[in-house]
PLY file of the C-alpha trace (Angstrom):
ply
format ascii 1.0
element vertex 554
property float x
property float y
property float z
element edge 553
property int vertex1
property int vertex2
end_header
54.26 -20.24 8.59
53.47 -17.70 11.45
51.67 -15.62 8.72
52.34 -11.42 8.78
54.04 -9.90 11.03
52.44 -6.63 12.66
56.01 -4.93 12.12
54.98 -4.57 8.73
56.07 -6.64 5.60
56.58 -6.04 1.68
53.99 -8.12 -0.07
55.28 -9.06 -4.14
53.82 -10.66 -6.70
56.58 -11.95 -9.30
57.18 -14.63 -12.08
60.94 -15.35 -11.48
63.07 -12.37 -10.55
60.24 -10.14 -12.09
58.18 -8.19 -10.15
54.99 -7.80 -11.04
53.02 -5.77 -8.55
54.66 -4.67 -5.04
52.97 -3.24 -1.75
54.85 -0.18 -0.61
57.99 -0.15 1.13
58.53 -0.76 5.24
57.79 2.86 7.05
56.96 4.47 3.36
53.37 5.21 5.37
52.38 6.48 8.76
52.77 3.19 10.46
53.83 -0.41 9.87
51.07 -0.86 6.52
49.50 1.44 4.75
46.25 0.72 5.68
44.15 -2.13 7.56
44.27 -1.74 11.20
43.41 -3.56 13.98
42.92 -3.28 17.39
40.14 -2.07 20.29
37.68 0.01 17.54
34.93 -0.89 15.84
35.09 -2.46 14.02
38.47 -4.20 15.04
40.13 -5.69 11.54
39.80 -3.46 9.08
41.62 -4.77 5.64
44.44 -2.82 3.63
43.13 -1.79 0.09
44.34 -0.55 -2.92
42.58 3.00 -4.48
43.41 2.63 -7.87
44.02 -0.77 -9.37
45.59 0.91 -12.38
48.13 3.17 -10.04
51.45 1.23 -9.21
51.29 -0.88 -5.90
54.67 1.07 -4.16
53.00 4.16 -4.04
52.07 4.63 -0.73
49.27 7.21 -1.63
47.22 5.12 -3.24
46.60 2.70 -0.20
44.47 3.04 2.79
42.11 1.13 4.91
38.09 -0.71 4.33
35.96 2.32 4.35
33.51 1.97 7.22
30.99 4.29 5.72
30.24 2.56 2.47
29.87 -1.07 4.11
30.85 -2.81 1.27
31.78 -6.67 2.42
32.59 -9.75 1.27
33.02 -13.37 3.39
33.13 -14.08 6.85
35.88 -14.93 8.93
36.80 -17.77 10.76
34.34 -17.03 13.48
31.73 -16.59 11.15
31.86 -12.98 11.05
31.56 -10.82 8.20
34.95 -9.35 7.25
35.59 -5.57 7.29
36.89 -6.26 3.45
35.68 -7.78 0.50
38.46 -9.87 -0.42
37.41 -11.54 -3.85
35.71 -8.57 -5.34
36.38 -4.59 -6.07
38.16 -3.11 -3.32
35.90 -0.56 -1.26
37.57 2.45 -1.53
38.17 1.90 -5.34
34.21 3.19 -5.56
35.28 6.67 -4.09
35.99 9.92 -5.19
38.68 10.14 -2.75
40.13 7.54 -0.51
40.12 9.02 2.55
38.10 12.18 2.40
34.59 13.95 0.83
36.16 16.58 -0.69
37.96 15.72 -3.95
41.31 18.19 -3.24
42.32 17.62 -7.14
40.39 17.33 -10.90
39.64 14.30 -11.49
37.97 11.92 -14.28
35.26 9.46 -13.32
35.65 6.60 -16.14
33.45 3.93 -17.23
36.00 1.04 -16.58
36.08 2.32 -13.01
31.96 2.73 -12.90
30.16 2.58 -10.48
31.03 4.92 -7.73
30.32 6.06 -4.56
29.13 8.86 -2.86
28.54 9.02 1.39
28.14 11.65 3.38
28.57 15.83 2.71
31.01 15.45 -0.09
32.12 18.67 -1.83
33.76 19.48 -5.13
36.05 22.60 -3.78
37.13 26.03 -5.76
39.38 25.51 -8.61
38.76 21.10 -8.70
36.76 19.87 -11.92
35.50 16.86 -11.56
34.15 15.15 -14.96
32.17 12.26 -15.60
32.37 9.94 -19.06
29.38 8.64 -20.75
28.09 5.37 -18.89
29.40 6.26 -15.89
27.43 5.01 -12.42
27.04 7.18 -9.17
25.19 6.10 -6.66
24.62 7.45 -2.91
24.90 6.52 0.27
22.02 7.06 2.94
21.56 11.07 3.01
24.80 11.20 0.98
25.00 14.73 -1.44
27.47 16.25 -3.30
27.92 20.35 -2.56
30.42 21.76 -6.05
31.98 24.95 -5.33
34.07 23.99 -8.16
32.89 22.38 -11.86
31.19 19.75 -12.48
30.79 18.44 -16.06
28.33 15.47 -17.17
28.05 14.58 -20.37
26.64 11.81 -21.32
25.19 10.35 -24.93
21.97 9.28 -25.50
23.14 5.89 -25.93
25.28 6.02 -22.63
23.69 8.32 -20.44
25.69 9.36 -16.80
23.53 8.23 -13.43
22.80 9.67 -10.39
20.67 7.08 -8.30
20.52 5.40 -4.74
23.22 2.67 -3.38
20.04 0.99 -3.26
19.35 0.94 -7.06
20.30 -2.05 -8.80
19.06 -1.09 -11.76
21.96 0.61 -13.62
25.45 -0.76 -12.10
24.30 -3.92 -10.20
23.77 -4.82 -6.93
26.41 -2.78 -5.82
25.59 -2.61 -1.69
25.84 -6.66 -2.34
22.21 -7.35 -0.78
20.57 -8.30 -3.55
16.77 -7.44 -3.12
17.13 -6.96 0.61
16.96 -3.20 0.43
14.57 -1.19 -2.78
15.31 2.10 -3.91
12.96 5.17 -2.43
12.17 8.60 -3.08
14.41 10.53 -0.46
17.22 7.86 -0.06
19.60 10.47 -1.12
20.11 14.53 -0.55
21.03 15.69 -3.65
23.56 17.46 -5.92
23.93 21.51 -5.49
25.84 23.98 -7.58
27.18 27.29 -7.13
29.71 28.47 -9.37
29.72 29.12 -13.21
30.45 26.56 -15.88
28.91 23.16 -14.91
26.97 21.24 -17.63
24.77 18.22 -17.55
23.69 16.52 -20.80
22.13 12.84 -21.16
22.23 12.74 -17.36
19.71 10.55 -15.29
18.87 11.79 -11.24
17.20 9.27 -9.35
15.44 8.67 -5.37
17.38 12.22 -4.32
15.05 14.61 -1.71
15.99 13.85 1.66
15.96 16.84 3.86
16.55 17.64 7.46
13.57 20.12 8.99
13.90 23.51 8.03
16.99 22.71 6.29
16.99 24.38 2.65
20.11 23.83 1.56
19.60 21.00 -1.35
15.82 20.49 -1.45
15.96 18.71 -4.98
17.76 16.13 -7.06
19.53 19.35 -8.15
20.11 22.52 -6.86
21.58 25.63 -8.53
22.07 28.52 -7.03
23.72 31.94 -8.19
25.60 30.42 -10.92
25.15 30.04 -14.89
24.65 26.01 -15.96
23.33 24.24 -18.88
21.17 21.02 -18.83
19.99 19.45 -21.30
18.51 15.68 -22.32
18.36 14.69 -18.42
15.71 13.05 -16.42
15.03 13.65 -12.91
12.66 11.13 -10.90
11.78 10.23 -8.21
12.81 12.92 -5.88
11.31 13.65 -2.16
10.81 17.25 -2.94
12.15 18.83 -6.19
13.04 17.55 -9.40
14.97 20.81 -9.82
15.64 23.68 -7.95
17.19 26.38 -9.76
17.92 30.21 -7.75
19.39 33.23 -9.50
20.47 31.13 -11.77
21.40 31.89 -15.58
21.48 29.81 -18.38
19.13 26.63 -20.59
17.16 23.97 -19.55
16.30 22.21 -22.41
14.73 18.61 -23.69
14.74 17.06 -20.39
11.85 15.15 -18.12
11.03 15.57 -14.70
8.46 12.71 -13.75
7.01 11.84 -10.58
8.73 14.06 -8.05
6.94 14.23 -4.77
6.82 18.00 -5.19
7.38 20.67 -8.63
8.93 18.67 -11.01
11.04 22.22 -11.64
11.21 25.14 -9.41
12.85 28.54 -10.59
13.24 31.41 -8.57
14.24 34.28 -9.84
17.09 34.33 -12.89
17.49 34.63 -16.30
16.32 30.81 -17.51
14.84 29.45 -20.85
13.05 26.83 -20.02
11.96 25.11 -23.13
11.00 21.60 -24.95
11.13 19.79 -21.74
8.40 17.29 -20.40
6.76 17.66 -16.97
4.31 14.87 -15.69
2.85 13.19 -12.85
4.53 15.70 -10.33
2.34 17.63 -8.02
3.20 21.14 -9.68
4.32 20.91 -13.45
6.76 24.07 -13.02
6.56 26.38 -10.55
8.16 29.97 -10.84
8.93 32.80 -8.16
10.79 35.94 -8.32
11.76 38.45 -5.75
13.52 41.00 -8.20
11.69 42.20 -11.31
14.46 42.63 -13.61
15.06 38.98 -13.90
13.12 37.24 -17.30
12.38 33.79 -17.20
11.26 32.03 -20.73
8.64 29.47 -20.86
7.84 27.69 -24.12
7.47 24.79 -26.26
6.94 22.42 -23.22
4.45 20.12 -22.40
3.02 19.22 -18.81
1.19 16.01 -18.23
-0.71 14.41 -15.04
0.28 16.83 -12.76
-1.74 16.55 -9.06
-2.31 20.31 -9.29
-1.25 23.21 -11.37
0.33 22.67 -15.03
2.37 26.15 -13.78
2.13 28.17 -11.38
3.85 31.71 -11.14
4.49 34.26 -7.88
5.50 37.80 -8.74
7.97 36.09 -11.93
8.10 38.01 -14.74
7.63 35.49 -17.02
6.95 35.00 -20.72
4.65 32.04 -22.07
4.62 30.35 -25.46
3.82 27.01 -27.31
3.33 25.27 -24.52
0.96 22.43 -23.95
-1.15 20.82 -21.06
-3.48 17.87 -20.10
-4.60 15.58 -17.60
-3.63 18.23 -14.81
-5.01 19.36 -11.99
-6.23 22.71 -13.70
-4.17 22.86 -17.36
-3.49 26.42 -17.56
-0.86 28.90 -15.74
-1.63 30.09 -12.14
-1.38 33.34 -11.11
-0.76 33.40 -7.14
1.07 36.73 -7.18
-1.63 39.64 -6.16
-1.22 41.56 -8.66
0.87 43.74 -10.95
2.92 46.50 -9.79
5.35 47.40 -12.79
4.88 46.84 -16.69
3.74 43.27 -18.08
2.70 41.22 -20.84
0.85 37.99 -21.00
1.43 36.47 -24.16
-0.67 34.04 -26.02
-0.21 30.33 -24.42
-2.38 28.26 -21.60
-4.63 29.84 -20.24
-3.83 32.25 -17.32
-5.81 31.56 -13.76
-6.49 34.43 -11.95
-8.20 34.74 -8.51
-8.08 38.59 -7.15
-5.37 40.50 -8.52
-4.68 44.59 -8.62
-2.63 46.41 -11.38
-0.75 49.03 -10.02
-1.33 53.02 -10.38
2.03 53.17 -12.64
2.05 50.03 -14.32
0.23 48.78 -17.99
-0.87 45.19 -17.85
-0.98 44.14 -21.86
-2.80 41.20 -22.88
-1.69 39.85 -26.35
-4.17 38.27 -29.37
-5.33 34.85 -28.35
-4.61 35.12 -24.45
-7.35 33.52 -22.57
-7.86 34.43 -18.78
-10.03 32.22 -16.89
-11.14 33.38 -13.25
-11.76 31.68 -10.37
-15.01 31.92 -7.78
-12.94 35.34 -5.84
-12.13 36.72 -9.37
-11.25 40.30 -9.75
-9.28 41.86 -11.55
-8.79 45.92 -10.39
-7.02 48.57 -12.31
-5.50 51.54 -10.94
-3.29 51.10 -13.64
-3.77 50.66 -17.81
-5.52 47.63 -19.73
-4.42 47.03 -23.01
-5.80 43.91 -23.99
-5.10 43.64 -28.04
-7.29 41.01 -29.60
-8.35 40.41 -33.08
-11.20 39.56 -34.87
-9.76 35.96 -35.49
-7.93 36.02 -32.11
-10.25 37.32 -29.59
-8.78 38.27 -25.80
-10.88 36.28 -23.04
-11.63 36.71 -20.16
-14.28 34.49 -18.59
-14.84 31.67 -16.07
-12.61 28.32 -15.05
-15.92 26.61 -16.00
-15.46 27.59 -19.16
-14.47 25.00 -21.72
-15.61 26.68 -24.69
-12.21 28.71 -24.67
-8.80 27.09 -23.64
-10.54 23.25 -23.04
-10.74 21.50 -19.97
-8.92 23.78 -17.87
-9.91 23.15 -14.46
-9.07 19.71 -15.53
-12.79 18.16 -14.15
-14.56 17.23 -17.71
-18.20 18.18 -17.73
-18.21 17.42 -13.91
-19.03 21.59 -13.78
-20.49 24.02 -16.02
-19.93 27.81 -16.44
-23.10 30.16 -15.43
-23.44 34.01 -14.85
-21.49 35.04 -11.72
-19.28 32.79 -11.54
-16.47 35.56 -10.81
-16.32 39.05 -10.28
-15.52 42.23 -12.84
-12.62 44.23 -14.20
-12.83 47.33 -12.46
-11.50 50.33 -13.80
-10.39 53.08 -11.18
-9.97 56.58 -11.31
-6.33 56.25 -12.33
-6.90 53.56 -15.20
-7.88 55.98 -17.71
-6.37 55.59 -21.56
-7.27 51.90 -21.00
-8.40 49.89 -24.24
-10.18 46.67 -24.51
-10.19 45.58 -28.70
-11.99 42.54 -29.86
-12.62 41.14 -26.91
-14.61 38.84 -24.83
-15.92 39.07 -21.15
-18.64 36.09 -20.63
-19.52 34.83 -17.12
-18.87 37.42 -14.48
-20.61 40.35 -12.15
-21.53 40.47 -8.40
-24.06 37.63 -7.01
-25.52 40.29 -4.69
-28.54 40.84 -6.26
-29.10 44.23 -4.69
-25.70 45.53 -5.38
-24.79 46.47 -9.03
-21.29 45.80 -10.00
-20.72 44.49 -13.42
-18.53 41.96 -15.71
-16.87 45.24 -16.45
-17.26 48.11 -13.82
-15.76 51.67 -14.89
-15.85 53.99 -12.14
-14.09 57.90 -12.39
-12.44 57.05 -15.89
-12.67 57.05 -19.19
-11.67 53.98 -21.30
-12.62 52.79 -24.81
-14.72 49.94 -25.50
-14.08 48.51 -29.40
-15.61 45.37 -30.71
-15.88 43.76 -27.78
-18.82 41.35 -26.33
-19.52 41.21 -22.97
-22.29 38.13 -22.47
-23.90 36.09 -20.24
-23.16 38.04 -16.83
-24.57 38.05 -13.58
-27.24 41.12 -13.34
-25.16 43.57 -15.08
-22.88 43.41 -18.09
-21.02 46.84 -18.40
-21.79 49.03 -14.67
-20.67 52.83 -15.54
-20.18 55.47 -12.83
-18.95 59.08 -13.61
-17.49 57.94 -16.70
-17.25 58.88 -20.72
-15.93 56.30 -21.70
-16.51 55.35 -25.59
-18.23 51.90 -27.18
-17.78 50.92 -30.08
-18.82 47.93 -32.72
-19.45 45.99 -30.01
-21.94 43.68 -28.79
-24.21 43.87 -25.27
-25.97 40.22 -25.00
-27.72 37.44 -22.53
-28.19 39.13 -19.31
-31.09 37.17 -17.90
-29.26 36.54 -14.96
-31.52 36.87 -12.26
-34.64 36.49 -13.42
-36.25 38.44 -10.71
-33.36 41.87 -11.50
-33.94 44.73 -13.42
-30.63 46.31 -14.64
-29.61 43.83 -17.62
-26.83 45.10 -20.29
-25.51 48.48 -19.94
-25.95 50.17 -16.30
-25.58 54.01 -16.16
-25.33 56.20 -12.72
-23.76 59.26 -11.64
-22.87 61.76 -14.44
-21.98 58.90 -16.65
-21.97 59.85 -20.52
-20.91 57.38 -22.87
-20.39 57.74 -26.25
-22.03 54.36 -27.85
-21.93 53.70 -31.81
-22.71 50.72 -33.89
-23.27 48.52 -31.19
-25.71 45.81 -30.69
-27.86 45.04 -27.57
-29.61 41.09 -27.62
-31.45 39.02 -25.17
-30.67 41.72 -21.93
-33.81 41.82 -19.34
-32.72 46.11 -20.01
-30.73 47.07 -22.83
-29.21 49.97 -20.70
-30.14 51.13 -17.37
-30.14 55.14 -16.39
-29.77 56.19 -13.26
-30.52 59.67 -12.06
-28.94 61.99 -14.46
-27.00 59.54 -16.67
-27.17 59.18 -20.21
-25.18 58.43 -23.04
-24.31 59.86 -26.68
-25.96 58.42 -29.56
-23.42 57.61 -31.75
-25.11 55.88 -34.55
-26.01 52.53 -36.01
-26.88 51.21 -32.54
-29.17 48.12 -32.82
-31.70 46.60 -30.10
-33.26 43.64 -29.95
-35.60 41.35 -28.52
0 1
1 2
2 3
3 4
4 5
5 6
6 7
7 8
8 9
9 10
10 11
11 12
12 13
13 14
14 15
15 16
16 17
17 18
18 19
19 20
20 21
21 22
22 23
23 24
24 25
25 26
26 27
27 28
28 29
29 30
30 31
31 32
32 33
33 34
34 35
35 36
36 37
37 38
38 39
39 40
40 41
41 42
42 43
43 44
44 45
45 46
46 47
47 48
48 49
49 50
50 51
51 52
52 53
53 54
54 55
55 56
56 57
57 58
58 59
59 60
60 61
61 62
62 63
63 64
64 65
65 66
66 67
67 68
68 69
69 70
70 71
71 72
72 73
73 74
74 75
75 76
76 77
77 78
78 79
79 80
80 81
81 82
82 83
83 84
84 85
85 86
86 87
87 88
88 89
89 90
90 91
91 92
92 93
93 94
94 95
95 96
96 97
97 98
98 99
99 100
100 101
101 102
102 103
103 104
104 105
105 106
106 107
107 108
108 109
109 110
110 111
111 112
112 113
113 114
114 115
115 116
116 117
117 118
118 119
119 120
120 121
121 122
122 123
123 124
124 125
125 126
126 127
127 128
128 129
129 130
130 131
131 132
132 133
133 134
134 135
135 136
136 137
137 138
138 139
139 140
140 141
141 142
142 143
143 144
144 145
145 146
146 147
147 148
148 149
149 150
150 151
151 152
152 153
153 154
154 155
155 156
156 157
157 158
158 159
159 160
160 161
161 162
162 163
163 164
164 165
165 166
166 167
167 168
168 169
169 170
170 171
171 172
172 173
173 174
174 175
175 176
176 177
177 178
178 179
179 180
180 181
181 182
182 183
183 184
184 185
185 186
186 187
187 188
188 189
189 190
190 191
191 192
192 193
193 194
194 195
195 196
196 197
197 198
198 199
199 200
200 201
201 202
202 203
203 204
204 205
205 206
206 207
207 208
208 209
209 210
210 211
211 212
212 213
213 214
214 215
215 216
216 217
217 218
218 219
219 220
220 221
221 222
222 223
223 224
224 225
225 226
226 227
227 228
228 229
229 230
230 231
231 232
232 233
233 234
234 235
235 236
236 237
237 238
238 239
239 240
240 241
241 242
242 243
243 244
244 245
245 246
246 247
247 248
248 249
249 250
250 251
251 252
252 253
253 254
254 255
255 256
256 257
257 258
258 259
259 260
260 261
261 262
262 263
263 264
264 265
265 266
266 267
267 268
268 269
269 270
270 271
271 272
272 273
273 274
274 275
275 276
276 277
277 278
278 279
279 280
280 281
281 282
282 283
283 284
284 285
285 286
286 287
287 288
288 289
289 290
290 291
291 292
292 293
293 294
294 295
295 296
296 297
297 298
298 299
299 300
300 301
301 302
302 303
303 304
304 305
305 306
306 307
307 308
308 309
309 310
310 311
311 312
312 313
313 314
314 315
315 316
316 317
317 318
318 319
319 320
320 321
321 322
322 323
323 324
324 325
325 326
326 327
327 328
328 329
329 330
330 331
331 332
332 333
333 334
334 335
335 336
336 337
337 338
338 339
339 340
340 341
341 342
342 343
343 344
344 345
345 346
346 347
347 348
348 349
349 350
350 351
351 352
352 353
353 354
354 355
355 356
356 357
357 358
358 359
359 360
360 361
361 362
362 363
363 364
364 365
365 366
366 367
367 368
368 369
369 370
370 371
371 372
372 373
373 374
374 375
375 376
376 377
377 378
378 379
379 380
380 381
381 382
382 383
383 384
384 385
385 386
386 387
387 388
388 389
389 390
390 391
391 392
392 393
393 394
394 395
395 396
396 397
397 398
398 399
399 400
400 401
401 402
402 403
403 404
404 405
405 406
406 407
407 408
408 409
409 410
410 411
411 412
412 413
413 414
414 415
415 416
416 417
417 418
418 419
419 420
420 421
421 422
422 423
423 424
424 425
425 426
426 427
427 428
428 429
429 430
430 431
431 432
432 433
433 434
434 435
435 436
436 437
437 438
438 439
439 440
440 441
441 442
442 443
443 444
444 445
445 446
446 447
447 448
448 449
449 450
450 451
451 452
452 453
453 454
454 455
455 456
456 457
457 458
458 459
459 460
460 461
461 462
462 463
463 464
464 465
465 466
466 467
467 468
468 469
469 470
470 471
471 472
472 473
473 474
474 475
475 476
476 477
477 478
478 479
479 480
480 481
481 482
482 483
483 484
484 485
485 486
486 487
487 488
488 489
489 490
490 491
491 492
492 493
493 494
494 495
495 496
496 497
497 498
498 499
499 500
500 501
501 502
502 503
503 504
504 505
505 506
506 507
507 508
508 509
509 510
510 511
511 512
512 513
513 514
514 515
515 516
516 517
517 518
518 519
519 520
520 521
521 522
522 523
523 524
524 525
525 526
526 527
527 528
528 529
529 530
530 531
531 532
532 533
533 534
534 535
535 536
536 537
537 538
538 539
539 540
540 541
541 542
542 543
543 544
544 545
545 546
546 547
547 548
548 549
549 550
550 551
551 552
552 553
């Protein structure tokens, strides 16, 4: 025959006088067809497709033309040129969220019989739209593609029949859906990533994969995931793979619990500021385990019960987050412990037993109380200081010990710096707590400072320098320090059942355990002095109180 005519025609399929299926009726659409074009663009013939297969074939909505952004095709013309359709296989637009726009206008329900779908371009979940996912369900992105949900999204998968967020260039879940079969390889960044900013989305048994991509100096994804100002839950997911983040959570409110984030070019998590517990998830061969920031100090963040494996650098690492630790486990990092980059303390906090805390030189404030818990172990790095112008409490136990000492130090906390026996701790290898004028009522109790004080030979400073206070000292051992062990100026400060011990360090100095200077006057009881080139050192008019039961040795 002369084939279609351009006018338009009504296409049928029918067994007799039935009618099975039906294209729309003449001038039901903008135009002769509802869809297909051709003409002077490019490209030139584009086919007529059907958006749902399930929807009936006179409703003119659910038609519209081959969608030239997801370059799905299928045969070649009779020029030899590959059709703008895919006649013999799933129509194009049948992968979309919408068929002729990226934001989804109404809720909808992504199914498994429909799976996989497509994502291209800035698509964008709108106020008041739900979209939901099934179990099994496929998504995969187009170049750059991301999804921005001012509405709801909801993913909930099973753990038999998890939902998956990957690359259009990932055939491994849904197929070789782009049609190329090896010609293209999934890769870290293919993607930009899925952000949230309203309340009441939920992931569970959900999969992110090759997301990242990011324009220069644009922030606005920066992860597989991105929450931001909103309460979420996610739980049993894995995120991979990413260009920058696994996750990227801001002011955001809610759990994050039992998933993995593996081998993201960046943190596997980052969390800035918030509410969060963050527990029983795995971390590993990410550059940063889990890395925490906070601008506003009412926010609490809860770390515990996770584990953090193969990481390039830090297990965690924490800036100005007021954060609390617990049960969690590290190896094969970088250093295996929880990094302190903030620079100091300036209202109340608490480090609780866990890793152990990295510190490099940080101040406690005039008006804040730094409290160390039983068990904590601190571990300082070559610049490490710690000075108080604010209170110590650090609360050990005779079975439980505080420490603070070097990052050489495997004795306490294992292999923290993460290099084996490659280095060894020795005297000096930080600095001192000093306690200022304004630190006074401080208490150190059963514990342990072992590997600190100045390497200027000629100036005294002390593991533990107290300066213009008064603290109190009980059943604590200070060891193994550079020149000087305890350094006291101006101070009457009280020690107690403790132990003074192993400062050889120079061989050539002359000060040893206990230094004394200014109008120091200790009060010193039932403490032991061992193996110090001088048990205590007086300068001008110091002294100190006999309080009893004091023992020297050798």
């Amino acid at each position: 025959g002369n084939g279609l005519a351009n006018t338009g025609e009504v296409l049928a399929l029918q067994i007799g006088s039935t009618t099975i299926d039906r294209t729309p009726s003449l001038n039901a659409c903008q135009g002769p067809w509802c869809g297909g074009g051709a003409g002077d663009a490019y490209p030139p013939y584009l086919t007529m497709e059907r958006f749902d297969p399930y929807a009936a074939g006179d409703d003119p909505t659910n038609w519209s033309s081959w969608n030239v952004n997801v370059t799905l095709q299928n045969g070649l013309n009779e020029d030899g040129i590959s059709i703008s359709g895919t006649p013999g296989k799933r129509n194009s637009i049948s992968y979309l969220l919408k068929k002729d726009s990226t934001e989804l206008t109404q809720s909808r329900t992504l199914t498994t019989t429909m799976s996989p779908y497509i994502i291209y371009g800035a698509s964008r979940i709108p106020p008041g739209v739900t979209l939901a996912i099934e179990p099994g369900v496929v998504i995969k992105f187009a170049s750059h593609a991301s999804l921005y949900v001012d509405g709801i999204l909801t993913a909930e998968g099973t753990d038999a029949h998890p939902i998956i967020f990957t690359s259009l260039n990932d055939d491994t879940d849904g197929g070789d859906t782009n049609g190329n079969a090896s010609s293209t390889t999934p890769a870290a960044g293919d993607w930009t990533g899925i952000r949230i900013n309203e309340n009441d989305s939920l992931f569970t048994h959900t999969r992110f994969r090759y997301a990242g991509y990011a324009v220069l100096l644009d922030s606005t994804y920066l992860a597989s995931l991105r929450v931001e100002n909103a309460a979420i839950s996610i739980t049993d997911s894995t995120f991979e793979y990413s260009l920058r983040y696994g996750m990227f959570l801001v002011n955001t409110e809610g759990d994050i619990t039992r998933n993995t984030f593996q081998d993201n070019t960046e943190a596997g998590v980052y969390i800035q500021d918030g509410d969060i517990v963050f527990s029983n998830n795995i971390s590993r061969r990410n550059r940063y385990g889990l890395f925490l920031i906070s601008h506003n100090e009412s926010h609490e963040m809860t770390i515990e019960e996770n584990t953090f494996m193969d990481n390039r650098e830090d297990a965690i690492t924490v800036t100005l987050a007021r954060a609390s630790f617990a049960s969690n486990t590290a190896q094969g990092n970088g250093t295996n412990g929880i990094r302190f980059s903030t620079h100091g303390f300036e209202e109340d906090y608490t480090l609780t037993r866990d890793l152990p805390y990295i510190f490099s030189s940080k101040r406690v404030a005039e008006d804040a109380t730094l409290t160390i818990e039983a068990g904590t172990i601190i571990k300082f790095t070559s610049d490490g200081l710690l000075s108080l112008s604010g209170r110590l409490i650090s609360s050990g136990t005779a079975e439980n010990p505080v420490i603070f000492t070097s990052l050489h130090d495997d004795d306490y906390g294992g292999d923290t710096n993460g290099n084996a026996t490659t280095t060894t701790p020795a005297a000096g290898d930080w600095y001192s707590l000093t306690f200022l004028a304004t630190a006074e009522n401080s208490t150190l109790t059963h514990t342990k400072i072992r590997y600190g004080g100045s390497k200027f030979v000629w100036v005294p400073s002390g593991a533990v320098r107290i300066q213009d206070t008064d603290i109190t000292l009980d059943h604590v051992t200070v060891e193994q320090n550079y020149l000087i062990g305890l350094y006291l100026s101006n101070s009457a400060s009280v020690i107690l059942n403790s132990t003074i011990r192993d400062h050889t360090t120079p061989v050539l100095g002359f000060y040893g355990g206990l230094f004394l200077t200014g109008e120091a006057l200790p009060t010193i009881a039932t403490t032991t002095f061992s193996q110090n080139l001088t048990h205590i050192f007086k300068e001008g008019g110091a002294d100190y109180v006999d309080g009893g039961g004091n023992v020297f040795g050798e």
